[in-house]
C-alpha positions as CSV (number, residue, x, y, z in Angstrom):
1,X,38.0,24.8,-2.1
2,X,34.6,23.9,-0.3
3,X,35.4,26.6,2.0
4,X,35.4,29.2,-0.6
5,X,32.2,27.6,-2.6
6,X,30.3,28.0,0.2
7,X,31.9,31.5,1.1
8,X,30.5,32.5,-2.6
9,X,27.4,30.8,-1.8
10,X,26.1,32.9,0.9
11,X,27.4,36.3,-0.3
12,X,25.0,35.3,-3.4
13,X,22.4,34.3,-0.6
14,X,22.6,37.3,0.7
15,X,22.1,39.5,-2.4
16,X,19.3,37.3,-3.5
17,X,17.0,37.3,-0.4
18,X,17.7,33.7,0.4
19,X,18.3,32.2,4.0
20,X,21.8,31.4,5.3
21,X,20.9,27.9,6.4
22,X,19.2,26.7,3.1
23,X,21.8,28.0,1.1
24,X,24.7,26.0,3.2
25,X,21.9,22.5,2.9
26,X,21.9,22.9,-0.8
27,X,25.3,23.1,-1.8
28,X,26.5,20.3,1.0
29,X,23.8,18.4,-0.9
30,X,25.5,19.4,-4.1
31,X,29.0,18.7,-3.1
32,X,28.0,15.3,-1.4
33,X,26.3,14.1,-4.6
34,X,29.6,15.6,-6.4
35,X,31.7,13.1,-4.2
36,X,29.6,10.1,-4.5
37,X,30.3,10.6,-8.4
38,X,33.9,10.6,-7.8
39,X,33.9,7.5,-5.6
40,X,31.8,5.6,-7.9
41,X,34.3,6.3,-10.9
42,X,37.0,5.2,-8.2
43,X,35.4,1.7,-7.4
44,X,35.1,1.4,-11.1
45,X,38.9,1.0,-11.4
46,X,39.5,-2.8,-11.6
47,X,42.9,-2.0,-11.3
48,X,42.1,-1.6,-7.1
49,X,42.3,-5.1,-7.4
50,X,45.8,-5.5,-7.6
51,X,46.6,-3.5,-4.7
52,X,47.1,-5.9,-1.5
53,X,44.7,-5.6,1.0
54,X,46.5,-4.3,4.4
55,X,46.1,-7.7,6.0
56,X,49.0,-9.1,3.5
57,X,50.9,-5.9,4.3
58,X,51.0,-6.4,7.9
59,X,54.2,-9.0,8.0
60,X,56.2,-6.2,6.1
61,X,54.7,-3.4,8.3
62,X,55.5,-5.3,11.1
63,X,59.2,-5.3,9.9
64,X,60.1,-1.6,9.9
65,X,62.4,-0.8,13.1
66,X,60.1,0.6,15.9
67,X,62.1,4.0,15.9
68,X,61.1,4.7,12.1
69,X,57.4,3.9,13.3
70,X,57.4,6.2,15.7
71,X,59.2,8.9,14.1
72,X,56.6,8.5,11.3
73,X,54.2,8.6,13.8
74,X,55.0,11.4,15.9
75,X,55.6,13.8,12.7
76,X,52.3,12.8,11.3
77,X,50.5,14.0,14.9
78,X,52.1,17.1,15.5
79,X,51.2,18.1,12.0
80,X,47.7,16.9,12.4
81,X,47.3,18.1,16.2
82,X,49.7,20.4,16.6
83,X,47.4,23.7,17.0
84,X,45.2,21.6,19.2
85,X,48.1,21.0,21.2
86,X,49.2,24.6,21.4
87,X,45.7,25.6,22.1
88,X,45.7,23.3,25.2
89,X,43.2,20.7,24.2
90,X,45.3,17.9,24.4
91,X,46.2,18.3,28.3
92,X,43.9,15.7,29.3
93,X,46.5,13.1,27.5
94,X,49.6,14.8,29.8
95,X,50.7,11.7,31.6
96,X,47.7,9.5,30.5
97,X,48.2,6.4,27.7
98,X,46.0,6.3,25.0
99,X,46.1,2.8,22.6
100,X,46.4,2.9,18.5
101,X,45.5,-0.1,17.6
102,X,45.8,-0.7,13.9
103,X,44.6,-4.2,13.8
104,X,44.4,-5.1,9.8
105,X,48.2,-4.2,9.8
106,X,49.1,-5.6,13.5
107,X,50.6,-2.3,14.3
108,X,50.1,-0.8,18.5
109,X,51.0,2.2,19.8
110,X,50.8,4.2,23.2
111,X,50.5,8.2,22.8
112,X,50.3,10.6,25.6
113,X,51.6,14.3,26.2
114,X,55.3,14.2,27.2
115,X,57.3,17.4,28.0
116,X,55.0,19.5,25.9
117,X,54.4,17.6,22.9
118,X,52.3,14.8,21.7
119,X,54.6,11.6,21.3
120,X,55.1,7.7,21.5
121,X,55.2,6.6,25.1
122,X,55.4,2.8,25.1
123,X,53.7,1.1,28.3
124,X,50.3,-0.2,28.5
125,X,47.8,2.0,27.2
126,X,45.0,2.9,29.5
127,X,42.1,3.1,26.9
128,X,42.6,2.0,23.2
129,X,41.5,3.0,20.1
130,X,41.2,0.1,17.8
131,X,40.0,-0.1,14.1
132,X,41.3,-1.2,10.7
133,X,44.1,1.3,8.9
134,X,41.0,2.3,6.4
135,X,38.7,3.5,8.8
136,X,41.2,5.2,10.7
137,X,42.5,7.2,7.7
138,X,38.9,7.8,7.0
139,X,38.8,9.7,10.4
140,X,41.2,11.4,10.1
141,X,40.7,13.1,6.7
142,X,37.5,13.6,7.7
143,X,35.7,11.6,5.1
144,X,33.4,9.9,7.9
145,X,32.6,11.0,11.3
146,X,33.4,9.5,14.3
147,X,29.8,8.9,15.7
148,X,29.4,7.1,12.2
149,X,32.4,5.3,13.1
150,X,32.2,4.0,16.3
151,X,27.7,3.0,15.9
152,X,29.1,1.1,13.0
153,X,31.6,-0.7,15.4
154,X,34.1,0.2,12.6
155,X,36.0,1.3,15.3
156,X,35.9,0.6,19.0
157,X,37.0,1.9,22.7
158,X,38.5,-0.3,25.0
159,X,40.0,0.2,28.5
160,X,39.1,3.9,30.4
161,X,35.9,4.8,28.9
162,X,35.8,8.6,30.1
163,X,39.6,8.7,28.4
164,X,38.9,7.5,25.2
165,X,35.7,9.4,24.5
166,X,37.2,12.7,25.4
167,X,39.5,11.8,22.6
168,X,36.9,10.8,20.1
169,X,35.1,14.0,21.3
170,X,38.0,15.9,20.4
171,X,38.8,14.6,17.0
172,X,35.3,14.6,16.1
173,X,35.7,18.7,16.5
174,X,39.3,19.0,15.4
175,X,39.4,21.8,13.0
176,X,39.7,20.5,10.0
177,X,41.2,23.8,8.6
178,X,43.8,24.3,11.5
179,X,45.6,20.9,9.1
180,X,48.1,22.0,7.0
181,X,46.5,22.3,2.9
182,X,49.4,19.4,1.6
183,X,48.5,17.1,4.5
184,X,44.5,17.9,4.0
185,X,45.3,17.2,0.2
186,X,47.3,13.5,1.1
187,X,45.0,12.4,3.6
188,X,41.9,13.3,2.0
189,X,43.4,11.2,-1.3
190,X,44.8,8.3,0.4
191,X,41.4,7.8,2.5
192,X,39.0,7.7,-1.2
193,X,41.9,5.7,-2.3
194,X,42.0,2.9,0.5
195,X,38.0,3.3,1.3
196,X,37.8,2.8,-3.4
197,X,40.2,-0.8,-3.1
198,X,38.3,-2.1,-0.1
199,X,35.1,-1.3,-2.1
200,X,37.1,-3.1,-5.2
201,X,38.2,-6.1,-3.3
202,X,34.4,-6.6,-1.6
203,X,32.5,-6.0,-4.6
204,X,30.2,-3.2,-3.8
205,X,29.8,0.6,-4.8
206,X,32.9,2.6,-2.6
207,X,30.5,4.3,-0.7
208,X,28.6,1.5,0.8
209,X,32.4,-0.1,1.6
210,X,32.3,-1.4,5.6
């Protein structure tokens, strides 16, 4: 929908005389202030309260059979990184272990690039990504960049530096609309939703959540 906005935007910029660039700066303006508004009504909701934060979800996470995890897992990154993978950008990973590390739910994993395809390969990961499940999500719907991320120590390398910042490097310039619309639509809702009950269960505005 922002795509299109913007698409109307500068066809109107166009016709009225008005530069490219300060067109696209107004109406990022525009729909920034538009999702502060909606994040604020979210942190509003007492109701966030209720929801356990993921450190008391952890013992239960920790429960589901490893084969359902990385099923789960594996789906959810093909869909996500599945043109970068057909595009080639994900060779650097082909027999190389990059780290998950989910630590609010106590959850590790070990991708790499086996036999064409981006999947679970166990072992001991050679650099590691490690950050709470909110943050990740944030990343990956695209709610907050990576730089933003990482200066914040929010979320952290370990292990091979070169390794793990060419795959911050490249998720930082994933295509966001190479994603499938659904799974745009779910991540994009779950992340306000998690970043909205962290916010609830600290105390502050959603947007100023840590």
């Amino acid at each position: 929908r922002e795509s299109r906005i913007h698409a109307r935007a500068q066809r109107l910029a166009e016709r009225l005389g008005v530069r490219a660039a300060a067109a696209h700066a107004l109406l990022d303006v525009a729909i920034g202030e538009g999702r502060a508004r909606q994040d604020g009504a979210a942190s509003g909701y007492r109701w966030l309260r209720l929801l356990p934060p993921p450190s008391r979800i952890a013992p239960f996470a920790r429960c589901v059979p490893g084969e359902w995890q990385r099923r789960v897992l594996e789906t959810a990154m093909a869909r996500v990184l599945g043109a970068a993978l057909d595009a080639g950008d994900l060779d650097f990973l082909r027999e190389r272990r990059l780290g998950i590390d989910v630590t609010d739910l106590d959850l590790h994993w070990v991708v790499g690039v086996r036999d064409g395809r981006l999947a679970h390969v166990g072992g001991e990961a050679e650099a590691s990504v490690r950050g709470s499940a909110t943050d990740l999500l944030l990343l990956a719907s695209r709610l907050e960049d990576a730089d933003t991320l990482f200066f914040q120590r929010r979320l952290v390398l370990t292990g091979d530096t070169e390794l793990g910042l060419t795959a911050r490097n490249l998720l930082e310039g994933l295509r966001w609309d190479a994603v499938p619309l659904g799974l745009r639509i779910a991540l994009d809702r779950g992340a306000r939703l998690a970043r909205a009950a962290r916010a609830a269960h600290s105390g502050c505005p959603a947007g100023d959540a840590a």
